[in-house]
Steps between C-alpha positions, in 0.01 A plus 500: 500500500865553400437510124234804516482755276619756748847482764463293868683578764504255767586513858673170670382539886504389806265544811833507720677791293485847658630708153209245261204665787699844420454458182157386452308834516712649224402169262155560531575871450660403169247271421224757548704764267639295260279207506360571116887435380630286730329186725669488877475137667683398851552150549583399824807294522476278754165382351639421169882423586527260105425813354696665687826310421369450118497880448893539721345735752790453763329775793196705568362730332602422164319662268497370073356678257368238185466657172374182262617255796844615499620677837621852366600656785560380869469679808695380856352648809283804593523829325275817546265553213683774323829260442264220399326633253810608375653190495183354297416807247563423183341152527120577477 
């Protein structure tokens, strides 16, 4: 799934993380937008805690964007959707 031919961005969760439920809705907003050029994913962290620590997410949310497995970009915490977008343009 990393090594697509288009950007993922994916989001390290938690069920017990206030700003990860915050910033759920404006994921699957992105997804719905920009899901031609980019796939979205959330993997929950507590689930999957060896891929957690393979990848060095340290806190929730953490969200990577892979371009050809690589993380290109990484996002700490919640942002509204204007500043995340930013933060990711240029990437898909």
């Amino acid at each position: 799934m990393l090594h697509g031919d288009k950007p993922v961005l994916v989001e390290f969760w938690a069920d017990w993380c206030p700003p990860c439920k915050m910033i759920a809705p404006i994921l699957d907003e992105i997804d719905a937008e920009h899901g031609d050029r980019l796939t979205v994913a959330k993997l929950n962290g507590d689930d999957h805690p060896e891929i957690v620590s393979r990848y060095g997410v340290m806190g929730f949310p953490t969200l990577n964007l892979y371009r050809d497995g690589e993380v290109v970009r990484q996002i700490i915490g919640a942002k509204p959707k204007r500043l995340l977008l930013a933060d990711i343009q240029g990437h898909f």
